[in-house]
C-alpha positions in Angstrom: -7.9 -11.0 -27.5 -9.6 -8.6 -24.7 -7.3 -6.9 -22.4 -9.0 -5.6 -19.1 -7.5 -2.1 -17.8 -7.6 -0.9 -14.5 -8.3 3.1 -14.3 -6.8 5.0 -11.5 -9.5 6.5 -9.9 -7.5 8.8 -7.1 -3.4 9.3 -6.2 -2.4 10.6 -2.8 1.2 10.7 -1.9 1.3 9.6 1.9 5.4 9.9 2.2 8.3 10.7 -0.1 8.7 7.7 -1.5 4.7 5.7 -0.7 1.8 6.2 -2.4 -1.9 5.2 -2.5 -4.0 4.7 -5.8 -7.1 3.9 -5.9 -7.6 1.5 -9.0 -11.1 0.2 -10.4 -11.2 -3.5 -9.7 -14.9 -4.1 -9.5 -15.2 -8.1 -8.8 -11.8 -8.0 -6.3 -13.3 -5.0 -4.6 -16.8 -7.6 -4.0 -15.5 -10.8 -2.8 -11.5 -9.4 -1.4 -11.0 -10.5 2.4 -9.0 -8.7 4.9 -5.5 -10.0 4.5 -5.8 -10.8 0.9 -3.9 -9.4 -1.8 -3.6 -8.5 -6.0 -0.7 -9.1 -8.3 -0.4 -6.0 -10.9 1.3 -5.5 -13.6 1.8 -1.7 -14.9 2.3 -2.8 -18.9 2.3 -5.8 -20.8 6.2 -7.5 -20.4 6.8 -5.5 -17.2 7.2 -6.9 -13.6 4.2 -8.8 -11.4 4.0 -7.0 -8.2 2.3 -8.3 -5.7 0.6 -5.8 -3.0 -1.5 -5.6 -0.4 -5.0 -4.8 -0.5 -4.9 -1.5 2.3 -8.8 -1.0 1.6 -12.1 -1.5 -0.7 -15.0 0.4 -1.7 -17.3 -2.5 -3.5 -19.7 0.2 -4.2 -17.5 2.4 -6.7 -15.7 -1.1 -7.6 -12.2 -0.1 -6.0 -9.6 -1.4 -4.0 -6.8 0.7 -2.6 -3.0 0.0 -2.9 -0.6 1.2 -0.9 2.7 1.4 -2.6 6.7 2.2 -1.8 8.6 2.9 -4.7 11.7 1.1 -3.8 12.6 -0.3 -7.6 12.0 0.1 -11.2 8.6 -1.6 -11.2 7.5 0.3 -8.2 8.8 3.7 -9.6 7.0 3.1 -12.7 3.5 2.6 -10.7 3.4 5.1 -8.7 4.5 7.1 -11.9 0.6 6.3 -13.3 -1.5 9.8 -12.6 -5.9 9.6 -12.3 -7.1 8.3 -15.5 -4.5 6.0 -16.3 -4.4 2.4 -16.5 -2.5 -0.5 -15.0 -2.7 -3.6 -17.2 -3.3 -6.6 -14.8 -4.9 -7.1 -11.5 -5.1 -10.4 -10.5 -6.7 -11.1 -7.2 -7.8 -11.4 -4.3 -4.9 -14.1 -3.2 -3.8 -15.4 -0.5 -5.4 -16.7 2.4 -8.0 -14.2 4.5 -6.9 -12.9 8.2 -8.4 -15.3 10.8 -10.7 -12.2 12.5 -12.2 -12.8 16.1 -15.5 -13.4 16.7 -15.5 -10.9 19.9 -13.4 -9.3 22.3 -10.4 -7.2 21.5 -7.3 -7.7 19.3 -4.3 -5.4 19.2 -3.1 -5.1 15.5 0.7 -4.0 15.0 2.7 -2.8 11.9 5.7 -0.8 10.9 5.9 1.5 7.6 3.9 0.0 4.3 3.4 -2.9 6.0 0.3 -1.3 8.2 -1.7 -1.9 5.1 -2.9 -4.7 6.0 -4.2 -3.3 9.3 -7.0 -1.2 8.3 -8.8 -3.9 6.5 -8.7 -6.0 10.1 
């Protein structure tokens, strides 16, 4: 059986408790849409998170995720440091943000939940 690993590429801690990794991901990183998210999974027989996709660099294959540790599960992610590995990435899901085609649009968000902004 073939397991695929996702390397932590780069941590920044943006608050006390939220924090951004980086995370190889090259074919997510590709096709991902704004709006979209991934499911992870730290270690085999731990929790599925699902997270927003905050950003995406589909040159180096990475996709950003923006993270509070509020829980176990959470905790134990944001625990991961560069060069470490979470164990499933599963994505892009849901459905893209409907994007205008001109003009302006105003894009509002409180706490973690911006992350979906600077895709849009």
């Amino acid at each position: 059986m073939i397991y695929c690993m996702h390397t932590i590429l780069a941590k920044k801690q943006l608050s006390p408790n939220v924090t951004r990794l980086d995370v190889l991901a090259r074919r997510i990183a590709e096709i991902k849409k704004p709006g979209q998210f991934v499911i992870v999974r730290s270690e085999n027989g731990h929790e599925r998170i699902p997270l927003t996709i905050a950003d995406s660099d589909p040159e180096r294959g990475t996709i950003s995720l923006v993270i509070q540790a509020v829980g176990k599960a959470t905790r134990k992610l944001v625990s991961l440091e560069i060069g470490g590995a979470i164990r499933d990435v599963s994505g892009p899901l849901g459905h893209p943000t409907e994007l205008l085609a001109s003009g302006r649009a105003l894009c509002i968000g409180g706490g973690v939940g911006t992350a979906v902004v600077h895709p849009i």
